[in-house]
N, C-alpha and C positions, 0 to 999 in steps of 0.2 A: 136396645137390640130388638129385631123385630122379632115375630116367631118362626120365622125360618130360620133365623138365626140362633135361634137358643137350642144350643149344645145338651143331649143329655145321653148319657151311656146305656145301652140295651143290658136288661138285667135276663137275658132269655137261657143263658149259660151258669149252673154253682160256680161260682168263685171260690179258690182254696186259696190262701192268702198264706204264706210260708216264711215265718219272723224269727227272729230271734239275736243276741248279741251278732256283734262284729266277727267275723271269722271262725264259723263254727261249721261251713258248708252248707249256709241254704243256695248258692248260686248253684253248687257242683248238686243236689238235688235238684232242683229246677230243672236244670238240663237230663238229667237222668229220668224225672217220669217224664217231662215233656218225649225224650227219645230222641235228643238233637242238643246240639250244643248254639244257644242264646246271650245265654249271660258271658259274662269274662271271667274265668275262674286264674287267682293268684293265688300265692300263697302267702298272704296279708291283709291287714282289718281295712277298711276302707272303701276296698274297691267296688263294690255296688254301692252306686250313689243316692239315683233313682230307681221308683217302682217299675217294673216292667210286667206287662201282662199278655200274656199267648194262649190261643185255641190250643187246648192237648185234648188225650184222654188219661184215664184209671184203666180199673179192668175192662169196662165195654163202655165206658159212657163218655161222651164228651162233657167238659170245662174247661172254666180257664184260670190257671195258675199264674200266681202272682207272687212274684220272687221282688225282696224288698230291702233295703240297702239294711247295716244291725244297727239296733235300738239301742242311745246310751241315754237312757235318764238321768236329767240333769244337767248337762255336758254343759260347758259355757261355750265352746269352740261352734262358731256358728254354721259352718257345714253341715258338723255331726247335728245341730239341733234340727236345719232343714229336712236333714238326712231322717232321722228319729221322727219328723212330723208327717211325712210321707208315710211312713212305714205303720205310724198309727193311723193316718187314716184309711189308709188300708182297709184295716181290720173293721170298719163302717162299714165297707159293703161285700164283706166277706161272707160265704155259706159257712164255712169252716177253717179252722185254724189250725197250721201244723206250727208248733212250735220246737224250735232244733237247738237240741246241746250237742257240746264239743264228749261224750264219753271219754275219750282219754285226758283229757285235762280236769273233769268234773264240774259238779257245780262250781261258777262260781259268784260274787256278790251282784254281780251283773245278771247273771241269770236268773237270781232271786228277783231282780226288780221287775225284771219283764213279765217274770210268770205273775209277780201283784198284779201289774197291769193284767194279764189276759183270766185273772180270779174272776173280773168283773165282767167276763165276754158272757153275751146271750148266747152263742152259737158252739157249737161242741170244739174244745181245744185238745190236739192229738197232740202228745209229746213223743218228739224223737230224738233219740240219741245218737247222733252221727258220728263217722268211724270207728265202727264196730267190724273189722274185717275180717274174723272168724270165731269159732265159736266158744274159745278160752276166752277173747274180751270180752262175749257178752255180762259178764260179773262186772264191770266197768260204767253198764247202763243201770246198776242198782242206785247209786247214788242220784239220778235223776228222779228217783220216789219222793224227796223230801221237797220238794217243788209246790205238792199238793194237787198233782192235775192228771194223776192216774197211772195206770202202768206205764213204763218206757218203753218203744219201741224199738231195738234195737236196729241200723242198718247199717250200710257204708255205703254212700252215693259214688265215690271213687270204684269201687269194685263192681256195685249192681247187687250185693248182697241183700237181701231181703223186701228189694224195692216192690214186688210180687205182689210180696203178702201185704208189705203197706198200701200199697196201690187199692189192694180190696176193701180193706179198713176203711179207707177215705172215702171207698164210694159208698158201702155200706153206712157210714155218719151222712151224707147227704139229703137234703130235702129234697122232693117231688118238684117236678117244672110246677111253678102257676100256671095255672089255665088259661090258654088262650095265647102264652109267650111259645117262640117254636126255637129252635138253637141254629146259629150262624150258618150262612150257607156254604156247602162245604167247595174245596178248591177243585176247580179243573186240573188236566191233565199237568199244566205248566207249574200246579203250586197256584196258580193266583185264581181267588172268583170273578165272577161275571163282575168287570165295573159298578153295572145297573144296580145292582143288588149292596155290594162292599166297594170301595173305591181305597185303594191303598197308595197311600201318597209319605213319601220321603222326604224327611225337610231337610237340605243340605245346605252347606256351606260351609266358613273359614273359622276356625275358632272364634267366640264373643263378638259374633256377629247379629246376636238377636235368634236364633233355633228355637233356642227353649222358651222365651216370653212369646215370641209369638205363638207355638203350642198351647201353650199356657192360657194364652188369650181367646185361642180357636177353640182351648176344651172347657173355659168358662172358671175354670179353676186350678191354683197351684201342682199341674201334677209332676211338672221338670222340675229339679234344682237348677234355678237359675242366680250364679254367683258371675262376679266382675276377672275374676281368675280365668285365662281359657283354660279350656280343655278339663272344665267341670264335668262335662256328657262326656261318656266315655261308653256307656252300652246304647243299644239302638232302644229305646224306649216307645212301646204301641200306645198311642191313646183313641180312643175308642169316642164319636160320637156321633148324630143323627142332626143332617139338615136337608130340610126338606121331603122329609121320610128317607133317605136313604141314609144306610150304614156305612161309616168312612172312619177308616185306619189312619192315624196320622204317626208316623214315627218320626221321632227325632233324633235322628244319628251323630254320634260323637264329630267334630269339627273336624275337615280332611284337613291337614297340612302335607307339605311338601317333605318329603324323606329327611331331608337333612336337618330340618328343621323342630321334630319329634324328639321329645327328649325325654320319656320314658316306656318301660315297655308295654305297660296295660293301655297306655293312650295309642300306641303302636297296634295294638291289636283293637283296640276301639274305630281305628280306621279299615282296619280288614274288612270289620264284622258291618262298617257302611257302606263300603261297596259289595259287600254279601247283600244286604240289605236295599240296597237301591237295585239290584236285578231282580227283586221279588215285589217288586212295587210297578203300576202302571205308569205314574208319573211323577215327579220331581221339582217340590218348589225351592228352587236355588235361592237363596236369601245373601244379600249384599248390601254391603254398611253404605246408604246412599253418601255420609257425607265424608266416607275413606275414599271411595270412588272404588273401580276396576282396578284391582290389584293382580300380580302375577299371579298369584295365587287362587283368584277366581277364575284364572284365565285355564288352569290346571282343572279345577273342578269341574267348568262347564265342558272341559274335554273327558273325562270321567264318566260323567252324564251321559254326551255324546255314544261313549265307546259301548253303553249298556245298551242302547237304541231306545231308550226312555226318551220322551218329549221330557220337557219343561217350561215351568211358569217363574218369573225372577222377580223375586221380591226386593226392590228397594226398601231395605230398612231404613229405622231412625231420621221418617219425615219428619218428625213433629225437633227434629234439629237442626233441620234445614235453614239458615238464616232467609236467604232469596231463591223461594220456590220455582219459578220463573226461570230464571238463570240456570239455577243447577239443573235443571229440565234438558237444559239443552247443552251443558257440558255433560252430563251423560248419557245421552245420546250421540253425541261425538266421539265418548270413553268406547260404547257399548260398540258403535261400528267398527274404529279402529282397531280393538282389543278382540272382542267378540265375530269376526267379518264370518270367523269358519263356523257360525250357529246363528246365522240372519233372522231375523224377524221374530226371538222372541218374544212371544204374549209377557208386556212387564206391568208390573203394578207398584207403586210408590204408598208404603203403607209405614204404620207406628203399631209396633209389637204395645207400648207401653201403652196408646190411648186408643188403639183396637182402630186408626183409621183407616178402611178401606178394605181390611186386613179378611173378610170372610170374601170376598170378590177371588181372592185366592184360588177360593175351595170350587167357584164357580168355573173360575177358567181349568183347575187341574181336573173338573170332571169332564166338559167340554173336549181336553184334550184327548185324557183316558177312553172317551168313549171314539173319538177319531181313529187312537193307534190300535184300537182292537177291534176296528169295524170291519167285516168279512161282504167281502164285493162278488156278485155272483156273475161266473165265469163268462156266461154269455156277454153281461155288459161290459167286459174288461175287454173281451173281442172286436164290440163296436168300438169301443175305444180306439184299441190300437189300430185300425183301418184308416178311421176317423184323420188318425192326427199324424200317419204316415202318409195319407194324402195329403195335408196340410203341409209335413215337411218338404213334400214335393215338388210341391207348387209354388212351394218359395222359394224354389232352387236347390234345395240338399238334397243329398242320396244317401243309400243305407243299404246294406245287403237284406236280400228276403225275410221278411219275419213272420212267421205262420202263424203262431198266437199265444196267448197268455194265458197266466193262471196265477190266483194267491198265493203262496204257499206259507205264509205266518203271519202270525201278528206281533206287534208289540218290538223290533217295528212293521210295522207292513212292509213283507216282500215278496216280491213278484217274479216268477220266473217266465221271461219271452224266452221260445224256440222257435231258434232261426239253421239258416243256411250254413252260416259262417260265423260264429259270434264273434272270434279272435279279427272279423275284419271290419266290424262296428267300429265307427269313430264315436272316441270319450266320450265327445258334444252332442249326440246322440242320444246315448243311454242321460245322460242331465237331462236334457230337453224331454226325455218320456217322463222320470223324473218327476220334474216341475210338474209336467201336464198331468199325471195321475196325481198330485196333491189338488191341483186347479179342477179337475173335471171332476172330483168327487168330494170336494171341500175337508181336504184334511191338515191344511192349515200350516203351519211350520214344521209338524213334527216330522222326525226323520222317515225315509221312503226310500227301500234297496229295491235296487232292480238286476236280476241275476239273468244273463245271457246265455244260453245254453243250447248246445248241437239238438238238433232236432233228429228225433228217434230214428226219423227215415234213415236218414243222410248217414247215421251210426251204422 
């Protein structure tokens, strides 16, 4: 790997790192200091699989929290072990550590092992004792003493009880930025930062299609559970790393299936939370099983994509199983016209999650795009434009009612409002052909390009 290539995570934000058994509410805290709902909260052991990690704040400062599937030492069950190895290493590049018991249930053998484990942490470990929803249970968080890791915190992440006081606690336990690191830059108006600076890219696609290894691949190290089962991802998972000096978000969102085909409800809301998830991202690398082909189902997805105004990059997985390279080259190109006619020309790359081929080319073309659909065109040259290529249409023979002139009005996807004379008397082929010509005259490439017709002020 060259050194552009070598992935490493910006340490410029504390890390609070939030662990503890299966089912005790670190997810339903997560989302509570975060301020927003992230995680999937059920009422069952399990369901956080993988780490997730989000910019929040405490009382006034920013970090980022990291909400982590529950620790079962020992387990033989091989999920729960991946599950449990994630969640330890974790606690590697943590500032601080909240550790969470269930209060009304108590300790129990399980929580004894974790606190052994976190006996040996260099970094301050807060114990909490979650649902505690008013102030007769707090007697409920005594039994969290014999743990050995200091007074118990009392709260209720369901309620918002005490999260205040804890919020201060944690920052007060924090260490001072190092010198010299500065913290993430913060979002625009939309939620999302400048490309240039963070670049937030969604890896989508169809259940065990390859998401998570290739993540996996891109961030240099195991951060996905990646199991043979679909429908292992089930929360939208951040990873965090740096090529070519710039910072890039890669999430990997639980596998979209088709309605009918869902057969539980946390996987059910795993797909919400990735089309949540793909509106808050610049751009979208579709990944598809090169040698299943274009399935109905990819055909759903890449209309999903479509409907957010996200460009996309398609990643052909599972090269390196390709029997005849060659060949299948060009029956997927065949697949991808037929199937794919209504999202032409997208940027595809043919890569292996598992031996890394080709696989950071990806990140190349998904900044490429990102920085195409949020490029901001200034008004005057959008005027020559439109003069430009209404004389053109002219002169080849078509007509068009009056159109006085243009202007951006967004990005992400870029679109354009022309005021005209008559917009209701614009022919279809018309507004395509501006269209075309505004992706052609300012090299924006595939991604998607609205152009809004609208009465001109006079005429109103």
């Amino acid at each position: 790997m060259s050194d552009s290539e070598t992935p490493g995570r910006p340490r410029a934000l504390p890390r609070v790192a939030i662990v503890g058994r299966p089912n005790v509410g670190k997810s339903s805290l997560f989302n509570r200091l975060l301020r927003r709902r992230e995680a999937i909260v059920l009422d069952r052991p399990g369901v956080t699989r993988d780490r997730l990690e989000r910019d929040g704040r405490l009382a006034a400062r920013r970090v980022v929290f990291m909400d982590t599937g529950g620790i079962v030492p020992g387990s033989e069950d091989d999920l729960y072990k991946q599950v449990s190895r994630q969640a330890i290493a974790a606690l590697e590049g943590a500032h601080l550590i909240a550790l969470v018991v269930d209060a009304r249930a108590g300790v129990t053998p399980l929580d004894e092992q974790v606190a052994e484990i976190l006996h040996r942490a260099t970094v301050p470990v807060v114990l909490i004792a979650n649902k505690v929803d008013d102030e007769p249970q707090e007697a409920l968080a005594h039994d969290a003493w014999r743990l050995g890791l200091g007074e118990p915190v009392p709260v209720s992440a369901e309620t918002g009880r005490g999260i205040e006081e804890l919020a201060e606690l944690l920052e007060s336990l924090l260490p001072p930025l190092p010198e010299g690191e500065t913290a993430a830059p913060e979002a625009d108006h939309d939620g999302l930062p400048d490309p240039r600076e963070e670049l937030c890219v969604s890896v989508v696609g169809r259940p065990n299609v390859g998401k998570s290894s290739l993540v996996n691949r891109l961030a240099g190290e195991e951060r996905v559970t990646v199991s043979p089962v679909p429908g292992t991802t089930r929360d939208a998972v951040d990873v965090i790393l740096r090529r070519d000096g710039q910072r890039i978000r890669l999430v990997d969102t639980a596998g979209i299936r088709r309605r009918a085909k869902v057969d539980s409800r946390d996987e059910s809301v795993g797909i919400l939370m990735t089309r949540r998830r793909l509106a808050r991202s610049h751009v979208a690398i579709f990944v598809v099983d090169a040698v299943q082909g274009i399935t109905s189902g990819d055909v759903a997805i890449a209309g999903e994509i479509l409907d957010t105004g996200r460009p996309m990059v398609l990643a052909l997985n599972k090269w390196d199983l390709v029997a005849d390279p060659e060949t299948r080259v060009g029956e997927l190109d065949a697949e991808l016209e037929r199937r794919l006619a209504f999202a032409p020309k997208i940027p595809r790359v043919t890569v292996s999650a598992t031996s890394g081929q080709r696989a950071f080319k990806l990140l190349d073309l998904a900044r490429e795009q990102a920085l195409a659909a949020t490029r901001r065109i200034p008004t005057s040259e959008l005027n020559r434009f439109l003069e430009r290529s209404l004389a053109e249409l002219l002169a080849g023979g078509g007509s068009t009612t009056k159109m006085l002139y243009i202007t951006q009005t967004g990005t992400l996807p870029p679109r354009f409002a022309i005021f005209c004379r008559d917009p209701e008397g614009v022919d279809p082929s018309v507004r395509r052909y501006l269209e075309h010509r505004i992706r052609e005259e300012f090299d924006l490439g595939p991604i998607p390009v609205v152009v809004d017709l609208r009465l001109s002020p006079r005429r109103r």
